[in-house]
N, C-alpha and C positions, 0 to 999 in steps of 0.2 A: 325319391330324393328326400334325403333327411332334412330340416332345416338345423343348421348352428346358432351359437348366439348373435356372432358376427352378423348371418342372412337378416335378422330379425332387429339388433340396434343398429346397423348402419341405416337404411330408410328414416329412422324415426330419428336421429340425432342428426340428419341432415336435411327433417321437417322442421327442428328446430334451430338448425343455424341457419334457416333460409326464411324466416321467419321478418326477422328486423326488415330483410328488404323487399319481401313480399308486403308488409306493412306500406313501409314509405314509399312503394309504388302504387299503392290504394290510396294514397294521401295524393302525392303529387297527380293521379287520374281522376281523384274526385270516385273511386269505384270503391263501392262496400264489401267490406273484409269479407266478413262473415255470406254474405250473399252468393259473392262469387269466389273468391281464390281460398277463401279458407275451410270450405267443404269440400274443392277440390286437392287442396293440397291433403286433405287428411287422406282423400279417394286415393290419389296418387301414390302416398306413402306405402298403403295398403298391396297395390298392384305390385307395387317397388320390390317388397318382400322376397316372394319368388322368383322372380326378374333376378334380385340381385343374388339369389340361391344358385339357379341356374347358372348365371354367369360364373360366378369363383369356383363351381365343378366345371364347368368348359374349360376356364382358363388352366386349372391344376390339371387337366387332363390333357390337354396342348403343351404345358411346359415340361410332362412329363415325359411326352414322345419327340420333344424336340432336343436335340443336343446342346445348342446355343442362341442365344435370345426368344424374343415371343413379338409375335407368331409367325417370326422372317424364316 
C-alpha cells in the first residue's frame, strides 16, 4: 500500500486542529499537556497515518464495486 499526501497531512492537520481543545481540557482537569495527552497525541497521529491509508483504499474500492451509495 502506497502512502499519498492526503494519508500523511490529514492525521497531522487534525493533530493540529485538535490542539486548542486538547489544551483547554488540560486546563480546566488541572492534567499536564506535555505529560500526558501531548505525547499521546503525537503517538496517535503517527498510528493515524496508515489507518487512514487503509481506509481511503477500502472505501475507493467499495465505491468502486457498488453502483449506488456507500456502503448500503
Amino acid at each position: 500500500m502506497k502512502l499519498q499526501s492526503k494519508d500523511f497531512w490529514r492525521p497531522i492537520i487534525g493533530l493540529i486542529a485538535l490542539q486548542p481543545l486538547t489544551i483547554i481540557w488540560c486546563m480546566m482537569f488541572n492534567i499536564s499537556y506535555f505529560e500526558n495527552l501531548g505525547v499521546f497525541s503525537i503517538i496517535c497521529t503517527i498510528y493515524l497515518i496508515p489507518v487512514y491509508a487503509w481506509y481511503e483504499r477500502h472505501c475507493e474500492a467499495i465505491e468502486d464495486t457498488k453502483p449506488v451509495g456507500w456502503p448500503y
